[in-house]
Backbone as CSV, one residue per row, in Angstrom:
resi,resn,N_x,N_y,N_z,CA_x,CA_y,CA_z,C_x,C_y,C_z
1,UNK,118.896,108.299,140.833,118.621,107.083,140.087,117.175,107.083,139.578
2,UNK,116.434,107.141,140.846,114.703,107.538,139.953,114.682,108.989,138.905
3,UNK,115.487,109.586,138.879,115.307,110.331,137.727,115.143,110.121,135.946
4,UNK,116.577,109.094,136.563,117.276,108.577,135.456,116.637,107.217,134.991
5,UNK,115.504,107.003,135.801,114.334,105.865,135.537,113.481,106.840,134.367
6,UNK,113.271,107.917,135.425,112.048,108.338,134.585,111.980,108.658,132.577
7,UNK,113.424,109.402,132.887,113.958,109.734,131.648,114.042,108.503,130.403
8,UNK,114.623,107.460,131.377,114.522,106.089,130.359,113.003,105.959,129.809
9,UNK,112.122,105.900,131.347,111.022,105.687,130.389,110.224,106.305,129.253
10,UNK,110.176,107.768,129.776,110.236,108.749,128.888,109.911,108.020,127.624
11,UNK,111.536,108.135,126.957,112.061,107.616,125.933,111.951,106.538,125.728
12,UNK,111.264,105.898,126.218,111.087,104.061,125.692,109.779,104.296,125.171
13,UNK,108.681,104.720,125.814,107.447,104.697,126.028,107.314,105.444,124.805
14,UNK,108.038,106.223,124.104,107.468,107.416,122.972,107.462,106.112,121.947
15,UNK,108.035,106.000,121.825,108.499,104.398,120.409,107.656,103.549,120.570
16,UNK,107.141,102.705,121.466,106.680,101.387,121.779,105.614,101.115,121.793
17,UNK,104.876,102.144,121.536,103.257,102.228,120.837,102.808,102.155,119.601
18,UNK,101.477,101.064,119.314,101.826,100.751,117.723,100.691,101.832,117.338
19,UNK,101.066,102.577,116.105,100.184,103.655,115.756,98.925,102.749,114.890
20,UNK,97.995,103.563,115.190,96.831,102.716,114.112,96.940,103.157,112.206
21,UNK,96.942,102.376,111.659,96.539,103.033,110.558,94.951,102.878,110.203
22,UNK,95.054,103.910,109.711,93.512,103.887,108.911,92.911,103.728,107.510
23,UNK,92.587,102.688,106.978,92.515,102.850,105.547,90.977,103.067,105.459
24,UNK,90.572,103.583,103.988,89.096,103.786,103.543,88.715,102.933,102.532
25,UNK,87.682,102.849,102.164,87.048,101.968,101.205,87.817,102.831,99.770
26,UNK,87.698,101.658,99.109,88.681,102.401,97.441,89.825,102.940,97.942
27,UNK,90.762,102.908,98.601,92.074,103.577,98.986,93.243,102.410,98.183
28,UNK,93.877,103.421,97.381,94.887,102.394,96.532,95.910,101.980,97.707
29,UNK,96.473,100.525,97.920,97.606,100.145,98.754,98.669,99.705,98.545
30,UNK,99.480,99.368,98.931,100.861,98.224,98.520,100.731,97.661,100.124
31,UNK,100.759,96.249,99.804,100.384,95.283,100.400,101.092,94.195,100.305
32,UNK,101.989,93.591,101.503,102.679,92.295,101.256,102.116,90.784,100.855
33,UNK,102.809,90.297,100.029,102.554,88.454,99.607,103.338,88.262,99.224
34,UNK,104.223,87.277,100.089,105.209,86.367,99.762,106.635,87.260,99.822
35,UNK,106.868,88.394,100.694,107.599,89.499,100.969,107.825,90.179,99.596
36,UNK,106.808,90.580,98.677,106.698,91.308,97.530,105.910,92.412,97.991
37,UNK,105.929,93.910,97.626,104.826,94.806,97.800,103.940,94.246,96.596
38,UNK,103.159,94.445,96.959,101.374,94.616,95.732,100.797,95.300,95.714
39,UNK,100.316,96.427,94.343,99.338,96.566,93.873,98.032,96.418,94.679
40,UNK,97.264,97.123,95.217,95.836,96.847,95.951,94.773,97.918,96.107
41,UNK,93.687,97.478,96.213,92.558,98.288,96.789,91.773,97.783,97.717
42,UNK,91.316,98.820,98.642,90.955,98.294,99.837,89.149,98.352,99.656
43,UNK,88.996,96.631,99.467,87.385,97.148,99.745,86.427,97.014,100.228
44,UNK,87.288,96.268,101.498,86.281,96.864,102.906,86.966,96.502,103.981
45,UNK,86.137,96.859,105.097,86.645,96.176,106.546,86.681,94.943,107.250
46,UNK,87.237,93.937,107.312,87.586,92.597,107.939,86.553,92.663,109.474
47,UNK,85.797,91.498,110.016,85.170,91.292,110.730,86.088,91.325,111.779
48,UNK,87.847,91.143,112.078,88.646,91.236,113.153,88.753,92.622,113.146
49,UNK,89.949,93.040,114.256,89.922,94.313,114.580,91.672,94.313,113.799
50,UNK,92.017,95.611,113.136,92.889,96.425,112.251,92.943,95.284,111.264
51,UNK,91.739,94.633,110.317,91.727,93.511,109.382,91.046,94.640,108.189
52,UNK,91.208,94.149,107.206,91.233,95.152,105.885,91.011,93.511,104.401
53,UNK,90.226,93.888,103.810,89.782,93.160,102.817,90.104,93.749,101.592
54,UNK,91.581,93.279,100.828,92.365,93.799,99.593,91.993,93.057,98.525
55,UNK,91.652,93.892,97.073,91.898,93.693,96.290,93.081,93.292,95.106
56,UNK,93.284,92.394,94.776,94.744,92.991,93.759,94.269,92.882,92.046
57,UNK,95.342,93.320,91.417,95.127,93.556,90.199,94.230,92.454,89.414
58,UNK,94.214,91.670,89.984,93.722,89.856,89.110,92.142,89.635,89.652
59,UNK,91.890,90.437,90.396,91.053,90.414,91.085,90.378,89.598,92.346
60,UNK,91.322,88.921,92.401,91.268,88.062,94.005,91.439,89.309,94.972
61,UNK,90.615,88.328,96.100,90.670,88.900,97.482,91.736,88.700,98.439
62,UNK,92.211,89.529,99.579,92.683,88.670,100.257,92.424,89.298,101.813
63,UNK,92.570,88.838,102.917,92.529,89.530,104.336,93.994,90.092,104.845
64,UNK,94.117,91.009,104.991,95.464,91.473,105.446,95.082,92.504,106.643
65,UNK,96.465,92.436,107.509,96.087,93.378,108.465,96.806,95.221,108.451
66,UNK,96.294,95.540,108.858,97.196,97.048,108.468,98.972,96.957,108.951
67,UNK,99.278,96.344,109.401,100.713,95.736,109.645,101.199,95.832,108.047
68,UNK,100.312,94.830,106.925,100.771,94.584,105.990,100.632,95.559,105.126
69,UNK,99.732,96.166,105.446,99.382,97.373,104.364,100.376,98.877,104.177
70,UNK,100.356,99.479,103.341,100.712,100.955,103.163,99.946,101.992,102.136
71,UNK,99.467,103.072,102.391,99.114,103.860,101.792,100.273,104.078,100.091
72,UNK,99.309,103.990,99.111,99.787,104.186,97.872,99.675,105.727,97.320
73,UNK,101.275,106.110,97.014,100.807,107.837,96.533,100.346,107.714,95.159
74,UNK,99.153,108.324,94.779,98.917,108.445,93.547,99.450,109.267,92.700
């Protein structure tokens, strides 16, 4: 039975960790508002921790966290 613990955990434990992302200054994004992706650039770092300060096309700001964010392929 403790084997068959371990094995579970194993396999739970690989998944259940949230990976960090990392964005850079000027890094193009797609970024949620209002469950739409957006258009963005990242241009700078948020005073919280995994907080990110986006640009969008109109040029407003907004605070998003890397949750919301994704790397844009150019």
């Amino acid at each position: 039975m403790k084997e068959n613990q371990l094995k579970q955990q194993k396999y739970y434990n690989r998944g259940s960790q949230l990976k960090e992302k990392v964005f850079n200054t000027e890094d193009s994004v797609l970024w949620l508002q209002n469950n739409v992706r957006e258009v963005g650039v990242i241009v700078g770092k948020a005073n919280t921790s995994r907080s990110y300060i986006v640009q969008d096309v109109k040029g407003n700001r907004f605070k998003r966290t890397s949750l919301h964010l994704k790397k844009k392929n150019k």
